[in-house]
TORPA-4810 file (N, C-alpha, C, O; in nm, 3 decimals):
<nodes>
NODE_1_11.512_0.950_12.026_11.395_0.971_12.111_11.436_1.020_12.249_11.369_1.107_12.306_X
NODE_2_11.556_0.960_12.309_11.593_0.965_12.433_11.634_1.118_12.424_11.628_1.179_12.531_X
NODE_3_11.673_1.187_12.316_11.797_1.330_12.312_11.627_1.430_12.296_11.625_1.535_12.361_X
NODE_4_11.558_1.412_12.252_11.433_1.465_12.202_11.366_1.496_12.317_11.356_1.616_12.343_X
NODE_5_11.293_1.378_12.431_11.275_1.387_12.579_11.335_1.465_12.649_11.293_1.552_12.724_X
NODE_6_11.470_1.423_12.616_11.567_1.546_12.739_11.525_1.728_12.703_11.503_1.816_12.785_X
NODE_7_11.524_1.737_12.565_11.533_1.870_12.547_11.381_1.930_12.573_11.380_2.053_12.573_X
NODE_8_11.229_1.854_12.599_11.140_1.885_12.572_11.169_1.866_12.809_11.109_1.943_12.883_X
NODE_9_11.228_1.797_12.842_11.209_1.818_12.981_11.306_1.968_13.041_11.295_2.050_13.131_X
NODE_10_11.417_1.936_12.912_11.503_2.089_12.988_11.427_2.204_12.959_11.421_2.291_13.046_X
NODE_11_11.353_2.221_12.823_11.263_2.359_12.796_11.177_2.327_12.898_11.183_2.442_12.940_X
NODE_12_11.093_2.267_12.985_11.007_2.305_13.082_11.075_2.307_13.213_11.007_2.340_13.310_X
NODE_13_11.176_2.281_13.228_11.252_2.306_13.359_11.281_2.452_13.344_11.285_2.513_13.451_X
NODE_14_11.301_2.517_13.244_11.401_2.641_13.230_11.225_2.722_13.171_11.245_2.842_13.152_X
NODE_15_11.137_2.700_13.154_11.010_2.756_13.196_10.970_2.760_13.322_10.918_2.868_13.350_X
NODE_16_10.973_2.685_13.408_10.907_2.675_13.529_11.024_2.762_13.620_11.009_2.803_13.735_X
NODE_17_11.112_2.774_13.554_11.254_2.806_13.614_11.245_2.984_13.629_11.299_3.052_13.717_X
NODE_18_11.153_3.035_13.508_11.169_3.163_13.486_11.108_3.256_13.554_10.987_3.246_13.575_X
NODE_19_11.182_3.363_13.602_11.159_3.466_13.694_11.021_3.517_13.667_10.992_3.516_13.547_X
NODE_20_10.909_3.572_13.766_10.793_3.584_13.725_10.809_3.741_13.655_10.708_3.795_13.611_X
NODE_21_10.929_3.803_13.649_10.904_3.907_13.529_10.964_3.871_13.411_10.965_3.948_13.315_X
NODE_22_11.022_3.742_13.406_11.078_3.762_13.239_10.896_3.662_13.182_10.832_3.662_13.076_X
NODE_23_10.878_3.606_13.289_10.731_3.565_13.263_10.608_3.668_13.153_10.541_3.656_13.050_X
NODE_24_10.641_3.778_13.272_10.557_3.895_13.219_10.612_3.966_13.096_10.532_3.965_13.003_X
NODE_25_10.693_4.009_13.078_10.708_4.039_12.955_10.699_3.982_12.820_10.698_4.039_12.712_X
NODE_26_10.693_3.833_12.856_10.712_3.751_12.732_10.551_3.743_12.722_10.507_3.730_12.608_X
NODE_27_10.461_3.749_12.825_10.328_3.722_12.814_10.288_3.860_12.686_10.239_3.863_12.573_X
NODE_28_10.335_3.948_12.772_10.305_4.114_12.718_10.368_4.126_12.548_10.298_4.181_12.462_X
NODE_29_10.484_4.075_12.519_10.553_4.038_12.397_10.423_3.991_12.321_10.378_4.043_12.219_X
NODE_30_10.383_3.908_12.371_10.263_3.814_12.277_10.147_3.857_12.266_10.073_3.787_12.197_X
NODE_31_10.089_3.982_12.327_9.989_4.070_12.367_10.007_4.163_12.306_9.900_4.221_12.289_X
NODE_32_10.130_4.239_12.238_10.128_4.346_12.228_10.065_4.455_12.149_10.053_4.576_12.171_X
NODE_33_10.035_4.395_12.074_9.962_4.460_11.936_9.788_4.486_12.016_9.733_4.595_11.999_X
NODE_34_9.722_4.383_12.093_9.660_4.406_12.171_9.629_4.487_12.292_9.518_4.515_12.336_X
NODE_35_9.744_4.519_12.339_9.790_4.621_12.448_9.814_4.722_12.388_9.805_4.817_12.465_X
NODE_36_9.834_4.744_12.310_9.871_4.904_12.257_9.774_4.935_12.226_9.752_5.044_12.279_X
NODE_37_9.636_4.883_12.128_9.497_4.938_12.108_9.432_4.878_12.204_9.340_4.803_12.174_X
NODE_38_9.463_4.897_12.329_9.409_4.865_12.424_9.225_4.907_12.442_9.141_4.844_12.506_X
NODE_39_9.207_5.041_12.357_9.102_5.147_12.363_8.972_5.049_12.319_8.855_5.073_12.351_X
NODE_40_9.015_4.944_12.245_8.904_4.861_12.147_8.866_4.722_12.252_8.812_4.619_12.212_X
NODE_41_8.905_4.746_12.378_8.802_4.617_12.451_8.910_4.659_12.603_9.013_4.600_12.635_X
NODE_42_8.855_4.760_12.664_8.980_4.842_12.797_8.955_4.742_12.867_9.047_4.662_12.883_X
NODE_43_8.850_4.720_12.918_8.767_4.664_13.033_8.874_4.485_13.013_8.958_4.468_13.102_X
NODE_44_8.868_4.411_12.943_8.893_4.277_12.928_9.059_4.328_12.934_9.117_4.261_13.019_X
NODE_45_9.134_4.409_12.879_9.239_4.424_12.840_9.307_4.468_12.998_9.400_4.403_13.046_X
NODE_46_9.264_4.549_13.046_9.347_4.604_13.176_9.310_4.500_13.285_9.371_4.517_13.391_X
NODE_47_9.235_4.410_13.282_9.138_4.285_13.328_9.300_4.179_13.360_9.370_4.165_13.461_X
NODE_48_9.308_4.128_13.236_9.447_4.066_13.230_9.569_4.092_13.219_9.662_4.013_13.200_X
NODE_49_9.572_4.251_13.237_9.712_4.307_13.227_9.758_4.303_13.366_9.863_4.269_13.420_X
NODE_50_9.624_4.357_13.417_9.657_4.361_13.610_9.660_4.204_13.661_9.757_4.180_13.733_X
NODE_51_9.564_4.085_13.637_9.600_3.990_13.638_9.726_3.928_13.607_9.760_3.858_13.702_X
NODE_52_9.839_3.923_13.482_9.959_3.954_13.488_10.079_3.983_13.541_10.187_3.927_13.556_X
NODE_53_10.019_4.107_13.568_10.138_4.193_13.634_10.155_4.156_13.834_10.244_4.168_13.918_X
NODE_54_10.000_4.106_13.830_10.008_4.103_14.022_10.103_3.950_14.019_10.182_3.918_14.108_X
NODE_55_10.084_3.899_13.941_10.160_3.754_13.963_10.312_3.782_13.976_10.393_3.695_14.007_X
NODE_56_10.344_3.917_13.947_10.514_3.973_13.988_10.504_4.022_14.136_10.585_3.989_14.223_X
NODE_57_10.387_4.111_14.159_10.346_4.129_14.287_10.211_4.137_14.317_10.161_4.087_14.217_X
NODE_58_10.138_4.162_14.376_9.999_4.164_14.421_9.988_4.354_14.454_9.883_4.403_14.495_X
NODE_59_10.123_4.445_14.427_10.045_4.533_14.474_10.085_4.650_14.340_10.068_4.771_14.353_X
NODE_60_10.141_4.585_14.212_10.163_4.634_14.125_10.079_4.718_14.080_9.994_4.742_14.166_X
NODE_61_10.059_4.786_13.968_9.992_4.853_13.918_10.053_4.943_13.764_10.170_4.967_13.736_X
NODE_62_9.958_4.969_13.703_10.027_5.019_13.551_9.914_5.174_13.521_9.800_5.205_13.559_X
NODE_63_10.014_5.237_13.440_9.900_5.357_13.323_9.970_5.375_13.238_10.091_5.359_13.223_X
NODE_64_9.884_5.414_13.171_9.904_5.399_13.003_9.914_5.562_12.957_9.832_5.650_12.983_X
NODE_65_10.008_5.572_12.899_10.020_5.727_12.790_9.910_5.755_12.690_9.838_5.656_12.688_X
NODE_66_9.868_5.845_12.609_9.846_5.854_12.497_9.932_5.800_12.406_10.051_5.791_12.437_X
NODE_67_9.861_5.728_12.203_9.953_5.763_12.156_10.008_5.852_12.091_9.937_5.930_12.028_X
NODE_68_10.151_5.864_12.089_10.213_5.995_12.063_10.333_5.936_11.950_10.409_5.849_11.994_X
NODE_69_10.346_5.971_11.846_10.449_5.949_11.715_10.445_5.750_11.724_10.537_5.668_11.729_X
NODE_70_10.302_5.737_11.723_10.314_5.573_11.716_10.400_5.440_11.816_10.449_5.328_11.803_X
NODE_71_10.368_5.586_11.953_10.452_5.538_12.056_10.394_5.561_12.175_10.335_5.668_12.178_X
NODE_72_10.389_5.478_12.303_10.301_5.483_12.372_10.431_5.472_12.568_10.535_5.407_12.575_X
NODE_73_10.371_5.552_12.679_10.401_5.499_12.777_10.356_5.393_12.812_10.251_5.359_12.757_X
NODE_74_10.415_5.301_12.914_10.337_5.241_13.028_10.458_5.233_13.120_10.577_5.203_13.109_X
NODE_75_10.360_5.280_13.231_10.448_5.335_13.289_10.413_5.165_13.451_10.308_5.101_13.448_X
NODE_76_10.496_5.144_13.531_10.509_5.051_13.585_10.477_5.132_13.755_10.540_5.233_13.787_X
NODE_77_10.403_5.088_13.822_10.364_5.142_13.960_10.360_5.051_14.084_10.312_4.938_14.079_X
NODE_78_10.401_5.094_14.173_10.377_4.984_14.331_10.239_5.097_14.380_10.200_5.105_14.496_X
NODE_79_10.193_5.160_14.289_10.032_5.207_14.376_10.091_5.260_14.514_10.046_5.233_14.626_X
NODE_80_10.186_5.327_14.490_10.250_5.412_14.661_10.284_5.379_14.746_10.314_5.445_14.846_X
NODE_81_10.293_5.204_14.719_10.331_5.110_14.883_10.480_5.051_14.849_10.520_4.973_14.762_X
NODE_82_10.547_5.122_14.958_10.676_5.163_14.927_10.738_4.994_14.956_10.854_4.990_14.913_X
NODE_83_10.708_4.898_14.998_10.761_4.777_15.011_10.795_4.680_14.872_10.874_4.591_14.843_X
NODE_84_10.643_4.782_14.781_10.666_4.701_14.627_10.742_4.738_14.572_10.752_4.674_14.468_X
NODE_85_10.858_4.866_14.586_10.936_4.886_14.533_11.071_4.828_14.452_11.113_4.867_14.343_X
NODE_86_11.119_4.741_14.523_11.230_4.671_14.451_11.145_4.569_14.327_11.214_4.528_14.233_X
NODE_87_11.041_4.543_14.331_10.920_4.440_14.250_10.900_4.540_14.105_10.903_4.481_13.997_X
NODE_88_10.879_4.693_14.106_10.919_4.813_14.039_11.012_4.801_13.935_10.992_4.800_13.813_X
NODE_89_11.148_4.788_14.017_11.299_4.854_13.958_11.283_4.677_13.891_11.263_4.679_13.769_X
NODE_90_11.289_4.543_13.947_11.310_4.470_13.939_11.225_4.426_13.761_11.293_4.377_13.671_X
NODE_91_11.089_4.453_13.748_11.001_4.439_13.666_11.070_4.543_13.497_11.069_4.511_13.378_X
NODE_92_11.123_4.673_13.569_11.199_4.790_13.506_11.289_4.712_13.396_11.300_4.706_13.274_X
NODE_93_11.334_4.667_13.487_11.477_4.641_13.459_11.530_4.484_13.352_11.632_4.443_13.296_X
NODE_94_11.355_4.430_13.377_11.373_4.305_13.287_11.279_4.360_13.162_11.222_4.274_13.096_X
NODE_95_11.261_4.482_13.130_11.179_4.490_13.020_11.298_4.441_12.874_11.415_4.480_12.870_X
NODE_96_11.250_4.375_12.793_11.314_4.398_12.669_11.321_4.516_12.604_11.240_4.608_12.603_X
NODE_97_11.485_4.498_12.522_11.501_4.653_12.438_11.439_4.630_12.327_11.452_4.730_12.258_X
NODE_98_11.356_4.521_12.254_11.290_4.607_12.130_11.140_4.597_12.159_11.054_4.541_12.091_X
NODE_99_11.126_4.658_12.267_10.938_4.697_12.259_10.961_4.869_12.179_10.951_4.980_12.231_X
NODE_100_10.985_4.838_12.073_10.966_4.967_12.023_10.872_5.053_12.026_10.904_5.171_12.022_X
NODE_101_10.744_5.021_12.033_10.647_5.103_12.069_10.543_5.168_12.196_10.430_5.210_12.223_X
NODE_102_10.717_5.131_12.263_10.667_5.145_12.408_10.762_5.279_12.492_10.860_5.311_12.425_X
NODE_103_10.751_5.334_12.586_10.841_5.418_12.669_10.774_5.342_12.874_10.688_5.365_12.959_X
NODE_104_10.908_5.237_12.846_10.855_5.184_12.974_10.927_5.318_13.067_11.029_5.383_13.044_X
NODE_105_10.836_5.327_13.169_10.856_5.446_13.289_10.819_5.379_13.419_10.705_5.336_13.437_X
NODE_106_10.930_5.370_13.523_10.906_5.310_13.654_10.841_5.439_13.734_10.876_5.553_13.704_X
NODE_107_10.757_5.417_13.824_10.719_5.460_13.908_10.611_5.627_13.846_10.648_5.709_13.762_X
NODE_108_10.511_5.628_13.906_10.438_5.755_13.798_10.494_5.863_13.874_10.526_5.886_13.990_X
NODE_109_10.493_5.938_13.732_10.625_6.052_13.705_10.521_6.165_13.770_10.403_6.156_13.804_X
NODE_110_10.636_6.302_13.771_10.520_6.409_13.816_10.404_6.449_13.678_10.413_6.395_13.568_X
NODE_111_10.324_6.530_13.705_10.229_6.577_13.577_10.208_6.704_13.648_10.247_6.747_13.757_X
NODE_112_10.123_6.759_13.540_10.090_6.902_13.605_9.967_6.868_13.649_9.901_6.782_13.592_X
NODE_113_9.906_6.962_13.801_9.822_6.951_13.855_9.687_6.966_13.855_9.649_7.083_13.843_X
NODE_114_9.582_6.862_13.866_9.450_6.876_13.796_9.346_6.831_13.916_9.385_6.769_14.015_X
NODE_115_9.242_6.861_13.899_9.124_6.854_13.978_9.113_6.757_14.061_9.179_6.671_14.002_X
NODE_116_9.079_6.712_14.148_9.062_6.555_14.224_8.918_6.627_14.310_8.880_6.730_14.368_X
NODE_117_8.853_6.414_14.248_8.711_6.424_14.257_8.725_6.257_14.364_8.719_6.146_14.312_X
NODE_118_8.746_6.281_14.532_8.777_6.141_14.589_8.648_6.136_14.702_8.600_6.221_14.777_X
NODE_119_8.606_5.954_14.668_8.489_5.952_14.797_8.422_6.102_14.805_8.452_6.177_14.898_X
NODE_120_8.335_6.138_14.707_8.272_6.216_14.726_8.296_6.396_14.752_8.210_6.484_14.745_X
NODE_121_8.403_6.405_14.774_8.508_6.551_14.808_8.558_6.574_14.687_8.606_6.470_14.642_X
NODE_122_8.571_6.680_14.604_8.581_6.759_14.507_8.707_6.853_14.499_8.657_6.952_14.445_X
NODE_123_8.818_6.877_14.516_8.914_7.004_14.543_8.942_7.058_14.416_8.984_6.973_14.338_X
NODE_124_8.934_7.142_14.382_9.030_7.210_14.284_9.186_7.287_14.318_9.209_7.371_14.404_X
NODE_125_9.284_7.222_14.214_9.428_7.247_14.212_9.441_7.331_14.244_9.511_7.338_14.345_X
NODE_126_9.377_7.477_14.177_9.462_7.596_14.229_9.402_7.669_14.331_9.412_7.791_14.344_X
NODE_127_9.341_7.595_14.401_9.304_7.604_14.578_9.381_7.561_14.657_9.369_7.579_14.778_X
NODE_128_9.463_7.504_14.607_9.553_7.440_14.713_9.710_7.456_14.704_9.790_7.435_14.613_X
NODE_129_9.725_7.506_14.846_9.905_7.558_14.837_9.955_7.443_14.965_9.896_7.366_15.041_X
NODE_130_10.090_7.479_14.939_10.172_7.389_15.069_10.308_7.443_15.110_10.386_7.510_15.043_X
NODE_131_10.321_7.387_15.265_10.417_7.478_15.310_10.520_7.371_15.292_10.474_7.264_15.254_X
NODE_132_10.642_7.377_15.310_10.755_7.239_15.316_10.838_7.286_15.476_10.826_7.399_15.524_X
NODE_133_10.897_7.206_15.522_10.992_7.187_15.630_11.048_7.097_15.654_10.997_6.988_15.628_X
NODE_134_11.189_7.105_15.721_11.264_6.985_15.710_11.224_6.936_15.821_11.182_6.999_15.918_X
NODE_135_11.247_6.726_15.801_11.209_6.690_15.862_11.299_6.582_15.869_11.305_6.506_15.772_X
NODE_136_11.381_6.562_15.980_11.542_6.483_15.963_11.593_6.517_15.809_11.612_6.628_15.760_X
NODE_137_11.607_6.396_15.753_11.687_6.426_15.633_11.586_6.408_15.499_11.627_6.388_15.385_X
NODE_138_11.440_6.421_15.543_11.357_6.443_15.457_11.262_6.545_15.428_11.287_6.629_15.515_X
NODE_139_11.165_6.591_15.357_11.093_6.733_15.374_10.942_6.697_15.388_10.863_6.637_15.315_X
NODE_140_10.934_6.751_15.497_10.791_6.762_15.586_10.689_6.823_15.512_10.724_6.941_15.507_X
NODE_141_10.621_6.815_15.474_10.467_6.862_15.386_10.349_6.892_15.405_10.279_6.790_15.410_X
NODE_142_10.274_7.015_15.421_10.165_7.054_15.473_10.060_7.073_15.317_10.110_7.121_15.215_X
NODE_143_9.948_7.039_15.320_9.901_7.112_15.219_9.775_7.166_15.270_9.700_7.089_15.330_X
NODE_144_9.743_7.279_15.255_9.650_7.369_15.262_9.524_7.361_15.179_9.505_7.441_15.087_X
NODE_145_9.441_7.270_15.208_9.308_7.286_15.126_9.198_7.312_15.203_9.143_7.251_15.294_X
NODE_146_9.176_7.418_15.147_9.043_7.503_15.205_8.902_7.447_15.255_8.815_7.513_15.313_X
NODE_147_8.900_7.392_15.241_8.782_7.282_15.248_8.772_7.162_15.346_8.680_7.081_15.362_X
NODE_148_8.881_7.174_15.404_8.917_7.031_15.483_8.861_7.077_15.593_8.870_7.196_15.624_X
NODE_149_8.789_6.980_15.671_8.712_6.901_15.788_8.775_6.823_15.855_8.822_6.728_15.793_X
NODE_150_8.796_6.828_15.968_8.829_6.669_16.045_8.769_6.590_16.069_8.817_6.490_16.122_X
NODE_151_8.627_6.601_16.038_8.524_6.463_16.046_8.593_6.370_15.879_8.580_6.249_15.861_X
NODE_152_8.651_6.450_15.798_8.665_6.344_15.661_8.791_6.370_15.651_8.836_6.406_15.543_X
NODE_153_8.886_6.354_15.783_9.017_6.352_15.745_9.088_6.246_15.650_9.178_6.271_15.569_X
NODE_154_9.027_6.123_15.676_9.097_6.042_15.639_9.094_6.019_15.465_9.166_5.964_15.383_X
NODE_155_8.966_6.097_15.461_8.929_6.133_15.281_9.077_6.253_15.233_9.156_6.247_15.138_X
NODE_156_9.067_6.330_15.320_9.140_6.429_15.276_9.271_6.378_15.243_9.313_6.379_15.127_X
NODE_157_9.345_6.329_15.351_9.468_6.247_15.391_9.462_6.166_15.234_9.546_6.208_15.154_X
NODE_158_9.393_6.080_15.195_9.409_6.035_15.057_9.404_6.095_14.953_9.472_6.050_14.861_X
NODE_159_9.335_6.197_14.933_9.325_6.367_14.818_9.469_6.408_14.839_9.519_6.445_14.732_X
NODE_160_9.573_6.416_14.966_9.670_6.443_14.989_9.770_6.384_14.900_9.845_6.454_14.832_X
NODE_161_9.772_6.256_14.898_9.835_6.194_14.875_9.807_6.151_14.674_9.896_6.125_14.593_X
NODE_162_9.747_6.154_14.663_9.704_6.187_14.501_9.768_6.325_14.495_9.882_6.328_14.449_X
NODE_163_9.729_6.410_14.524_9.793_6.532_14.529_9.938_6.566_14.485_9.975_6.644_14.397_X
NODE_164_10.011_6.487_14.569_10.170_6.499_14.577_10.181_6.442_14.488_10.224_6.507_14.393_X
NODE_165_10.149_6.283_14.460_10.176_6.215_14.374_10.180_6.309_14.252_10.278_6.383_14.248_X
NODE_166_10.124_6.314_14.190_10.111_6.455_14.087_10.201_6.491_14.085_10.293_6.449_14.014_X
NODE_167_10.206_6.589_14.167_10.316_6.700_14.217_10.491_6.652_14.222_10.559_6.747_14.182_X
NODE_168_10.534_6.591_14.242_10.644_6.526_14.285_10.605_6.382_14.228_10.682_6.377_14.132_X
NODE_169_10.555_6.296_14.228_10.548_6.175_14.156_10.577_6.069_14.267_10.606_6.094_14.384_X
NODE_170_10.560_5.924_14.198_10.509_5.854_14.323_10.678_5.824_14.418_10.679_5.810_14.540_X
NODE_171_10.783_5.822_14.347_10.896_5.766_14.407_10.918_5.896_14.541_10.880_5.895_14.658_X
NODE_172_10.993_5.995_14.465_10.961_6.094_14.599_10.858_6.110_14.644_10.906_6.179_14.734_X
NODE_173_10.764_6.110_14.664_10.665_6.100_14.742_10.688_6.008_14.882_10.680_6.028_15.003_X
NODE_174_10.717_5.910_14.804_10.723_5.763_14.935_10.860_5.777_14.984_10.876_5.719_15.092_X
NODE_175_10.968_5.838_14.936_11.107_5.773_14.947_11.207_5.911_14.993_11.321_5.888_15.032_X
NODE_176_11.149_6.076_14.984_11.175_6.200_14.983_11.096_6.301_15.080_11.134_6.404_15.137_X
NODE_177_10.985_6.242_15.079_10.898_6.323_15.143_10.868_6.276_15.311_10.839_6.156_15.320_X
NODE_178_10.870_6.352_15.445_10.886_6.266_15.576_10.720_6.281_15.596_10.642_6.206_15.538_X
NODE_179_10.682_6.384_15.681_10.522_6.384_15.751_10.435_6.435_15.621_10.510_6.481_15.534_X
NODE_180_10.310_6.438_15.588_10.237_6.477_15.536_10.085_6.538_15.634_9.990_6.465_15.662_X
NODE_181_10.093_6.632_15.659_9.950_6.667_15.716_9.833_6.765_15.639_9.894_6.804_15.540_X
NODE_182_9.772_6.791_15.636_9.634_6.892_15.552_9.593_7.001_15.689_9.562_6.988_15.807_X
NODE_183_9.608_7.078_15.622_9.504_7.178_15.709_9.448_7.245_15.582_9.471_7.240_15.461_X
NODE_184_9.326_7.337_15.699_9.250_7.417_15.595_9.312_7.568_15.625_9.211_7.637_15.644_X
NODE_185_9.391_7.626_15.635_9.455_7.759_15.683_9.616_7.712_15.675_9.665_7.602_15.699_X
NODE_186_9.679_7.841_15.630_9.807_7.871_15.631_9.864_7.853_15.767_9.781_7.877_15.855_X
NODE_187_9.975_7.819_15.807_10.035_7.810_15.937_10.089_7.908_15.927_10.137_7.951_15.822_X
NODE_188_10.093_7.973_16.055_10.155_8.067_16.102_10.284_8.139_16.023_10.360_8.051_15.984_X
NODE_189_10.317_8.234_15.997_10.489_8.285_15.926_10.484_8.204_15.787_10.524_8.244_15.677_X
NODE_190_10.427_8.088_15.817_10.452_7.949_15.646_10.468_8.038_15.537_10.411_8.146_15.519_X
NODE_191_10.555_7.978_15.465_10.588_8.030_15.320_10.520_7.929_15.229_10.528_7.806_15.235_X
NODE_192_10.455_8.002_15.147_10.398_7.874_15.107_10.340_7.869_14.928_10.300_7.968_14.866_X
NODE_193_10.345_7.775_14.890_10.361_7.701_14.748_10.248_7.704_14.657_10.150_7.661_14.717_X
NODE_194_10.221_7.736_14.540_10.095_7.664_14.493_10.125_7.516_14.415_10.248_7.516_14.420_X
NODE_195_10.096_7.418_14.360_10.097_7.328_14.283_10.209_7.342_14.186_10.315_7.280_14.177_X
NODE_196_10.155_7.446_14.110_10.281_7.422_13.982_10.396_7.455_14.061_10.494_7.383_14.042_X
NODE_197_10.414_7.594_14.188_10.572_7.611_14.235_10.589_7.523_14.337_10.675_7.563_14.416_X
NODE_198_10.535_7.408_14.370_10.567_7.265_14.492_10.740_7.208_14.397_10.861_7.206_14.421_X
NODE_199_10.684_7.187_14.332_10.828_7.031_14.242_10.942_7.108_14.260_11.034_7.053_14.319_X
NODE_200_10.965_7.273_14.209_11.108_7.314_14.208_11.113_7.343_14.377_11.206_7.299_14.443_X
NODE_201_10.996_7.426_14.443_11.038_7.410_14.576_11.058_7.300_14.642_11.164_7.303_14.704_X
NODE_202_11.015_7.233_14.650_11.086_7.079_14.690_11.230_7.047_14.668_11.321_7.041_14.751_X
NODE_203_11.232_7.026_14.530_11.336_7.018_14.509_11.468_7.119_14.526_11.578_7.070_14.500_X
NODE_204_11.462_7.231_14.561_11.535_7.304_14.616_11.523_7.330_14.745_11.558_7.439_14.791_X
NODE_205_11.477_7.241_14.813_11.448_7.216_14.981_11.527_7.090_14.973_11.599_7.082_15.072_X
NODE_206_11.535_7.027_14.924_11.633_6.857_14.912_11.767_6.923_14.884_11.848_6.890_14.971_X
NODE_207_11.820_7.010_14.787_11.970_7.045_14.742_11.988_7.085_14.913_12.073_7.023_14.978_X
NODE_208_11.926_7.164_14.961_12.006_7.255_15.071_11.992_7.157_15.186_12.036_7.193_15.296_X
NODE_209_11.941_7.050_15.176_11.960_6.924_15.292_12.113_6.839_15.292_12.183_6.807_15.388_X
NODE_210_12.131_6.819_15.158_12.207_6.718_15.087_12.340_6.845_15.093_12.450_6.812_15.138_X
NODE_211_12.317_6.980_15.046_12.426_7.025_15.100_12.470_7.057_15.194_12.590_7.082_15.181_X
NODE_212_12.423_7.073_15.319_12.445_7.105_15.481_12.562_6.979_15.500_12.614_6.959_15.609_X
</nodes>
């Protein structure tokens, strides 16, 4: 009785003990078949996934892939606030190797560029170009959308930032990228980008930093 007690007090010591992501995954382990047809009750399902996942952090965040060959993303997010980051890599990094029907992805990746409909403001992608410049040892970012007002900057300023995200994805974005401003006009001499040519120009604005 006495050896029986001990082991039923050490399994809840070494529960209470456990990191709040090996927490989460083991929750998600037991969910899973539920999480993957997530499509058959979203609302209750992303309900307690985000409930879940904030208990690793409060500023977490997740999206989901299509499925594709009986295999699905989810991809792991700090929602652009660059402090949740190590909460990210940390969450990453405790996933188990046999979620086979999963492609865990830290931080949302780039995609190709699509419409944004924010607080009421509407832009379409291929309205919008951007200039780059260095900015210390990071690249400075203008984007040019035609439409922008300074009475709804601060709308825009967030369309901005969805924007890039896209474009470059959320890690460079927060961690690569220095100023971000919007205008509605080309700057002066600016060389300048549409959407799909931003990611390689960028990224060939970072090689020639890193090589100087």
């Amino acid at each position: 009785m006495k050896i029986f007690i001990a082991s039923i007090l050490s399994f809840l010591s070494l529960t209470a003990c456990a990191a709040p992501e090996e927490k989460f995954w083991k929750w998600f382990q037991e969910n899973e078949a539920t999480i993957f047809d997530f499509e058959k009750d979203q609302e209750k399902i992303f309900d307690r996934l985000a409930t879940e996942m904030q208990k690793v952090n409060p500023s977490l965040t997740f999206e989901f892939g299509p499925k594709v060959n009986n295999k699905r993303e989810f991809i792991i997010s700090a929602d652009g606030i660059k402090e949740a980051f190590p909460k990210v890599e940390s969450l990453y990094s405790a996933a188990p190797t046999n979620l086979t029907k999963w492609v865990i992805i830290k931080y949302r990746p780039r995609r190709e560029p699509f419409d944004i409909e924010y607080s009421g403001v509407s832009v379409k992608a291929e309205s919008v170009k951007a200039s780059l410049e260095r900015n210390g040892n990071k690249i400075g970012i203008t984007l040019i959308i035609p439409s922008f007002v300074e009475e709804k900057s601060k709308v825009y300023t967030g369309i901005a930032y969805l924007i890039l995200d896209q474009a470059l994805g959320e890690y460079d974005v927060e961690m690569k990228v220095g100023y971000i401003e919007v205008k509605s006009t080309v700057p002066s001499k600016a060389k300048v980008y549409s959407l799909q040519e931003l990611p390689s120009a960028f990224d060939s604005a970072l090689r020639q930093l890193t090589s100087r």
